[in-house]
C-alpha positions as CSV (number, residue, x, y, z in Angstrom):
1,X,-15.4,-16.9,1.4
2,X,-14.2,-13.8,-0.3
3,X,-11.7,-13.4,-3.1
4,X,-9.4,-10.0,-5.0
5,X,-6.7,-8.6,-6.1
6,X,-5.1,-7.0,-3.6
7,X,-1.4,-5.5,-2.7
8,X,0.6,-5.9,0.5
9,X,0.8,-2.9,2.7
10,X,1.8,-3.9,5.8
11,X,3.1,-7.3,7.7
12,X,3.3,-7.3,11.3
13,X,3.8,-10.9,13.3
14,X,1.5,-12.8,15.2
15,X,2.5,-15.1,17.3
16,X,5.4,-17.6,16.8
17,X,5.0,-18.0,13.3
18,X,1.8,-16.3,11.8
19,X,1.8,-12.6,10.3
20,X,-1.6,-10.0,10.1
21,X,-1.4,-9.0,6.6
22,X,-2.5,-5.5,5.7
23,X,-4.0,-5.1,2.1
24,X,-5.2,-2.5,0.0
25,X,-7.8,-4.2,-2.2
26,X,-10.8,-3.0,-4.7
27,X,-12.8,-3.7,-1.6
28,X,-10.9,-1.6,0.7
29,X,-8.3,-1.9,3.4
30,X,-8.2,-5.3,4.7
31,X,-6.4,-6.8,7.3
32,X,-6.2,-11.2,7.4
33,X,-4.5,-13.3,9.7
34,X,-2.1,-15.6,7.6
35,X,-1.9,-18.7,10.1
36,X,1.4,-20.1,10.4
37,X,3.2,-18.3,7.3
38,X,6.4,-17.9,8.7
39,X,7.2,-21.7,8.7
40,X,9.0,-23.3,5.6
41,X,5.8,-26.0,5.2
42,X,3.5,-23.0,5.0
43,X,0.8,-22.6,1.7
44,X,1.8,-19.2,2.2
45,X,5.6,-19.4,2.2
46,X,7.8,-16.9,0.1
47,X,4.1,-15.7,-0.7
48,X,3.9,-12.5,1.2
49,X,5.9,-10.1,1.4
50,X,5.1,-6.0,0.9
51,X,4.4,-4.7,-2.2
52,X,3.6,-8.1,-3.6
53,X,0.5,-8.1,-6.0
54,X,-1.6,-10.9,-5.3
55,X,-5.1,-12.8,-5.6
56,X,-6.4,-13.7,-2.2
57,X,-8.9,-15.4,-0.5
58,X,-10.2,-15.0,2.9
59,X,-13.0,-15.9,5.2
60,X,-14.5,-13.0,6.6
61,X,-15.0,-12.3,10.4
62,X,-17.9,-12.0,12.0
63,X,-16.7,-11.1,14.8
64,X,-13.7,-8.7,14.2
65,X,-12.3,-6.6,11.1
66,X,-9.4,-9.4,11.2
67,X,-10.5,-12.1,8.3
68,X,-8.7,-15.1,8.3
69,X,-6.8,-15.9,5.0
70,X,-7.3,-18.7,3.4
71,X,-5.0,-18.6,0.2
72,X,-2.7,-16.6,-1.9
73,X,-1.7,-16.6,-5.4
74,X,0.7,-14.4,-6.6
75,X,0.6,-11.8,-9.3
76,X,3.2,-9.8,-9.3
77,X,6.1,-9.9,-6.5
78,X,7.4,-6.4,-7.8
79,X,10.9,-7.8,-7.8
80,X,12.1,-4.4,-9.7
81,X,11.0,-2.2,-7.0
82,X,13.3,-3.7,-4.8
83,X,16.5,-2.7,-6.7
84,X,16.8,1.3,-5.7
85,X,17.0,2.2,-2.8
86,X,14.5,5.6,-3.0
87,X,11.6,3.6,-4.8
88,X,11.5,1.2,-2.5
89,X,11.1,4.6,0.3
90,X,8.9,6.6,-1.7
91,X,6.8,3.0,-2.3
92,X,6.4,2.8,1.6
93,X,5.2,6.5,1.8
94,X,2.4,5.6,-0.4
95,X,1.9,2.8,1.6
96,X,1.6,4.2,4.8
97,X,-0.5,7.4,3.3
98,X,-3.0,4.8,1.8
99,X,-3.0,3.1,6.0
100,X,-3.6,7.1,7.1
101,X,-6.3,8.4,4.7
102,X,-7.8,5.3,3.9
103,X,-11.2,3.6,6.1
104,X,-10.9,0.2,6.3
105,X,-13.3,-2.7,4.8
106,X,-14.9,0.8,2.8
107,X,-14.5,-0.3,-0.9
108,X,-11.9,2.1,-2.8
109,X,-11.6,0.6,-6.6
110,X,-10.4,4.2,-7.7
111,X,-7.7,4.3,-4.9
112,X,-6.5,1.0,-5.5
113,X,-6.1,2.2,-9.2
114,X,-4.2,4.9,-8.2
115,X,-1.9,3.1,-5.9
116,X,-1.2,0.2,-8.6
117,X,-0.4,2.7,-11.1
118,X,2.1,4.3,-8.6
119,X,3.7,0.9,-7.5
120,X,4.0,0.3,-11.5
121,X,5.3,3.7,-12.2
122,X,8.2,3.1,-9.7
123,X,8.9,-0.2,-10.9
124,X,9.8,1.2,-14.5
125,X,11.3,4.5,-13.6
126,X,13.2,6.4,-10.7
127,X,11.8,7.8,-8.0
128,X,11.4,12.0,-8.0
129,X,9.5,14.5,-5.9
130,X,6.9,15.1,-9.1
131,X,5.7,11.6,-8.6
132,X,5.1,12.0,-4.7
133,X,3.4,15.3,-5.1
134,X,1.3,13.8,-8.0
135,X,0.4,10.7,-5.9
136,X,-0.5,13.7,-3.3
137,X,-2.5,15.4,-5.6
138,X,-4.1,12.3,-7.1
139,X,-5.3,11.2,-3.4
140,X,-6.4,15.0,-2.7
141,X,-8.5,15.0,-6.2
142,X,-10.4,11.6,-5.2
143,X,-11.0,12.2,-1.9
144,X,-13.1,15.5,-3.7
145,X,-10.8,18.1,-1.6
146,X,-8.9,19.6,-4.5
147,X,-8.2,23.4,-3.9
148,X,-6.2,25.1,-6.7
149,X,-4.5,27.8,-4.4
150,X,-3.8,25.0,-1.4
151,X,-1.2,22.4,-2.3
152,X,-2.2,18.5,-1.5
153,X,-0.2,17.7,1.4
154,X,-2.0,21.1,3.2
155,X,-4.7,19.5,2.5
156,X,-4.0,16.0,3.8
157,X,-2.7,17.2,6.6
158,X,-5.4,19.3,7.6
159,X,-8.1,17.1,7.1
160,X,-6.3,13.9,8.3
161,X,-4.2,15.3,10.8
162,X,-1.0,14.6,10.2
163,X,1.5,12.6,7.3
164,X,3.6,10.1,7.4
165,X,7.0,11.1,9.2
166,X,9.5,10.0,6.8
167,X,8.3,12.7,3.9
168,X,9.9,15.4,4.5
169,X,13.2,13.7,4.2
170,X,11.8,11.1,1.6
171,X,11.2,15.2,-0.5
172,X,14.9,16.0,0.4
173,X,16.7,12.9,-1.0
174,X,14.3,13.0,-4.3
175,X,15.4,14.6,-7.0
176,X,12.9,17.0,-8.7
177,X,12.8,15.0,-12.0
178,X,13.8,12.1,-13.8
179,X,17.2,12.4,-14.4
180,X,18.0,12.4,-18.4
């Protein structure tokens, strides 16, 4: 049995009534299979949902990088997040940059860091480009690729290959910075 702090990055279904829950922990990207979750009886009912901060516990696969998941106890639900429109999209793009750059079940306590301070950060303030080209710059500098003449999403795209579709149009909507 394993236990941390993790947050919710993904939820996709499995089967009738089960969900494979993506998690960026201190240990790394993990994925667990939350049996039966979707049903109202469910341990883990109104207990997962993305961006949710919580303490898990799994069992770990032998077999598969799929653990199973044993139990959840939530720390934060981020509840703030949810209440403009743009956090809750530039809280995604983190999301699905951490899924793209990230290796999975490699332990990452500095990138989990980074991403709980940016999950906080939207929660008290509004969305701008500044703090998705610092979160950029922040992944770029941990990663050990920092250039000064090459900005971070070169970078990230070069090395991984591509980023997520939605930023250039996530960079349009933005305003620069916080409005005053």
């Amino acid at each position: 049995m394993q236990s941390s702090d993790g947050v919710i990055l993904k939820l996709n279904p499995l089967g009738e009534n089960g969900f494979i829950v993506t998690w960026c922990t201190p240990l790394g990207i993990i994925q667990t299979a939350a049996k039966s979750a979707r049903k109202s009886t469910s341990p883990f009912a109104g207990r997962l949902d993305l961006f949710y901060q919580c303490y898990l516990h799994w069992k770990p696969s032998t077999r598969s990088s799929l653990h199973t998941l044993t139990a959840v106890d939530v720390i934060s639900p981020r509840l703030s997040l949810r209440q403009n429109f743009f956090n809750l999209k530039l809280a995604g793009y983190f999301s699905r940059l951490c899924l793209q750059v990230l290796e999975k079940d490699t332990p990452i306590p500095e990138f989990y860091d980074l991403l709980q301070r940016a999950l906080l950060y939207l929660e008290q303030s509004e969305a701008t480009q500044k703090a998705l080209i610092h979160f950029e710059n922040e992944l770029v500098r941990l990663h050990g690729m920092s250039h000064p003449n090459i900005p971070a999403h070169v970078l990230l795209k070069s090395h991984f290959g591509k980023l997520p579709s939605q930023r250039d149009k996530l960079l349009l909507a933005l305003p620069p910075e916080k409005q005053k």
